[in-house]
N, C-alpha and C positions, 0 to 999 in steps of 0.2 A: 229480658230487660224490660224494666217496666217506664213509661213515657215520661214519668217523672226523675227518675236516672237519669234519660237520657237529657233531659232537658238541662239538670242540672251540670251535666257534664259540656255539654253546647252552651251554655253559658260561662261555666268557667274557662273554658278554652278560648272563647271571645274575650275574655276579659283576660288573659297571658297575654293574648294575641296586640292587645294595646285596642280592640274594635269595638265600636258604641253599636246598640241595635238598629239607630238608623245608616251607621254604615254597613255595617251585615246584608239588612235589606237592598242598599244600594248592589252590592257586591252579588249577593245572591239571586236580584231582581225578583225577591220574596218580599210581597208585601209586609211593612212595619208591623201592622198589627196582627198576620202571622207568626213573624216573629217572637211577638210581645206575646202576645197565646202560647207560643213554644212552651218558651222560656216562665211560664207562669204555669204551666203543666195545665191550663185551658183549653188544651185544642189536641185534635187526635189529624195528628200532616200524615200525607198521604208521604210512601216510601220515597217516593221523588222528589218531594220538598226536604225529607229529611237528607235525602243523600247528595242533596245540592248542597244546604248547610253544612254537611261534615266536608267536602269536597273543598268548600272552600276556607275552610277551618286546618283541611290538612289531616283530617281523621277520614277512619274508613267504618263500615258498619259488615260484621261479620254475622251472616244468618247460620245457625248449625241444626241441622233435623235432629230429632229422634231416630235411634236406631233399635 
């Protein structure tokens, strides 16, 4: 999955969810213009800021190796 996927999908999920990105931020205690970078496919979050954001979104992120 490429960072722009995902962002896109982090945001539409905020935006079901009825959440603006300065409540995301408050919610995730990820700063706004994290955020905003997310969601802008600007910025490369480190796995823990992502998996805070989906956590609190109510999504999960599935890693699958090669075999």
């Amino acid at each position: 999955m490429h960072i722009a996927e995902l962002a896109r999908i982090i945001k539409e999920r905020r935006k079901v969810l009825g959440i603006n990105q300065e409540q995301l931020s408050e919610l995730t205690e990820i700063g706004l213009r994290t955020i905003k970078g997310l969601e802008a496919g600007k910025t490369n979050p480190t796995l823990h800021t992502i998996s805070t954001i989906l956590d609190v979104l109510g999504l999960t992120l599935e890693i699958k190796t090669k075999k």
